[in-house]
C-alpha positions in Angstrom: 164.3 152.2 198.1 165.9 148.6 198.5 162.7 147.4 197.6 162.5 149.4 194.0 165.6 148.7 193.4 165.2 144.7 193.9 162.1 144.8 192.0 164.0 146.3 188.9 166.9 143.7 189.2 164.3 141.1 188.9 162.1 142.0 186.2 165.8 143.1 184.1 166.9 139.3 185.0 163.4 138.1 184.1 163.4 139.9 180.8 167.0 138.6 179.7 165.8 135.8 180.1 162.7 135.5 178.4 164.9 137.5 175.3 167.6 135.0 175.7 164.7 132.1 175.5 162.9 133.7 172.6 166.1 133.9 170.3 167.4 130.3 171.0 163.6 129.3 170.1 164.2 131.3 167.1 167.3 129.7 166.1 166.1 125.7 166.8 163.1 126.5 164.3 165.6 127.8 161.7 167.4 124.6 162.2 164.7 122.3 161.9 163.2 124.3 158.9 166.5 123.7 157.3 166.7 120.1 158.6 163.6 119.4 157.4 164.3 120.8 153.6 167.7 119.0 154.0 165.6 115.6 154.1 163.2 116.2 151.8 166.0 117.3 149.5 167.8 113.9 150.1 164.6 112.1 149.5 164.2 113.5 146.4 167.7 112.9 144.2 167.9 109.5 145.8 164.1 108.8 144.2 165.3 110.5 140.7 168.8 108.1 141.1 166.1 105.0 141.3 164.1 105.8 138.4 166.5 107.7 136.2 168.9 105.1 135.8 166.9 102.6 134.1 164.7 105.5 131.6 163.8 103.7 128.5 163.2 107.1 127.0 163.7 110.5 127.4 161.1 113.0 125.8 161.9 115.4 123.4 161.0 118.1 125.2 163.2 117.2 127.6 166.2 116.0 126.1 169.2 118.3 125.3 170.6 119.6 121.7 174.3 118.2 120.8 176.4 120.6 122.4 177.1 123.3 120.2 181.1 124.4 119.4 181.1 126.8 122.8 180.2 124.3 124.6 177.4 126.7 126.3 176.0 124.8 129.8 172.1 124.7 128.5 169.3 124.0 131.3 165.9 122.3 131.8 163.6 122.6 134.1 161.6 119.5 134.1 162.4 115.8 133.0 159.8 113.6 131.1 160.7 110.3 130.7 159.8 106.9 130.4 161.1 104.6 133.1 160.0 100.8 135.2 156.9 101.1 137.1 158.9 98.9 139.7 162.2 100.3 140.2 163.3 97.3 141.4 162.8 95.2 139.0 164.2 96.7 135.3 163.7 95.3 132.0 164.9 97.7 129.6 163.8 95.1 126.5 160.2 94.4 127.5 158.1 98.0 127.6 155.3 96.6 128.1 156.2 97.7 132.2 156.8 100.7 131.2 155.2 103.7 133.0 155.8 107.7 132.1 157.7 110.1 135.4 157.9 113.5 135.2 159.9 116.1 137.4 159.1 119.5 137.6 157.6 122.1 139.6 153.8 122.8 139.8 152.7 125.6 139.1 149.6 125.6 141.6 151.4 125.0 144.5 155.0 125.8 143.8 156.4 122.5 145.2 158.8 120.0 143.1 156.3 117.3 142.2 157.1 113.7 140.7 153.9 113.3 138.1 153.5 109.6 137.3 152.0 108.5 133.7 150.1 105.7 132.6 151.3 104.1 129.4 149.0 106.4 127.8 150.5 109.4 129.5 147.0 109.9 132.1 148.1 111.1 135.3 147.7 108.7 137.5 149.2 110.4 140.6 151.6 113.2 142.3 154.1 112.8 144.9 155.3 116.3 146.3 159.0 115.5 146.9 159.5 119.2 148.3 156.7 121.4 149.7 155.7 124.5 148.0 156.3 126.4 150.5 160.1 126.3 150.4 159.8 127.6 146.9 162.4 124.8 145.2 164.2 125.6 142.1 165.3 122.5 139.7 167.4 122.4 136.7 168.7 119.6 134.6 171.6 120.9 133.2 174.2 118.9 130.3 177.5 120.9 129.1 179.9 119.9 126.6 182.3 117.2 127.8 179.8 115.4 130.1 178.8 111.7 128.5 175.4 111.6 126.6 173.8 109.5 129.1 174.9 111.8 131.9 173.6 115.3 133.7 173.3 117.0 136.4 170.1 117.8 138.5 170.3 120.8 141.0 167.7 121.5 143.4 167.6 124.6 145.5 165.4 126.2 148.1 165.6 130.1 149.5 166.3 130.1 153.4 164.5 133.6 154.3 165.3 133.1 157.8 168.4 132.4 157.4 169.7 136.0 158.0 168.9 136.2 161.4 171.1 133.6 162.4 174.2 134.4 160.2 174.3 131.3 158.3 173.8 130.9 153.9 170.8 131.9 152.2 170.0 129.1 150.0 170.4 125.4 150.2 171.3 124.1 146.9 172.3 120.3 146.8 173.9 118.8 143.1 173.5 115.3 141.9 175.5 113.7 138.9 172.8 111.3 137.5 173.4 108.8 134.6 170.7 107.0 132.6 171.7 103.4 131.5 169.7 102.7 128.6 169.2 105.6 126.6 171.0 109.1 126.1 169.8 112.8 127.2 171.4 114.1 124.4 169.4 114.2 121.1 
């Protein structure tokens, strides 16, 4: 009897355990996940603060309407503009430097993609800023009383874990941006 009775208390302690490991595993992948999407997040407005804020030109497509007497908030989903092909080194007088950028999500793989132009506009390459399979969201949005040179970019990624651990849903990070030489509003 002592013997079935020790073997139960044993395999009980040695199945908290393993329960108790499993759900703090659980919980430090969360984490990272989020950690990780926190990063590439980071990364991502910090590389649109370098190369929005000396745009030479913003397309049409991708420039917002004088705000209308409501003063309705009105949303883009991608930004085409033309900008320094060295961020470091801007000369808003000579285009000749001059290189096309484009933000917006692909529609292949889902991630938030920086497209970069030729002169021409010919792809030349892609830089995934955030994977597609976070599933980013991102809006450019201008509302009445902001300055015509400034807007704000919001990116933000569904957590579907994030229910398990009792912590918010989506990560959504905000960015005042503000081009120098030319205005978003057309």
């Amino acid at each position: 009897m002592e013997l079935i009775i020790g073997i139960v208390l044993v395999s009980s302690i040695i199945m908290v355990v393993g329960v108790g490991f499993v759900f703090f595993k659980k919980q430090i992948d969360i984490y990272a996940e989020r950690q990780h999407i926190y990063s590439q997040i980071a990364y991502t407005l910090e590389d649109m603060k370098l190369r929005l804020i000396s745009a030479t030109w913003v397309d049409d497509d991708s420039a917002f309407a004088p705000p209308a007497s409501g003063g309705e908030e009105q949303v883009k989903n991608e930004m085409y503009f033309r900008g320094q092909s060295d961020i470091h080194n801007v000369t808003p007088d000579d285009l000749t430097d001059d290189i096309w950028y484009k933000y917006a999500i692909d529609q292949s793989t889902g991630g938030l993609v920086l497209y970069t132009y030729s002169a021409g506009k010919e792809l030349q390459k892609q830089e995934v800023m955030v994977e597609g399979k976070y599933k980013p969201k991102l809006e450019f949005s201008y509302k009445k009383g902001y300055e015509p040179n400034f807007f704000v970019v919001t990116i933000t990624v569904p957590s579907g874990q994030a229910n398990f651990v009792d912590i918010q849903n989506d990560i959504k990070k905000m960015e005042g941006l503000r081009i120098w030489f030319v205005d978003v509003v057309k």
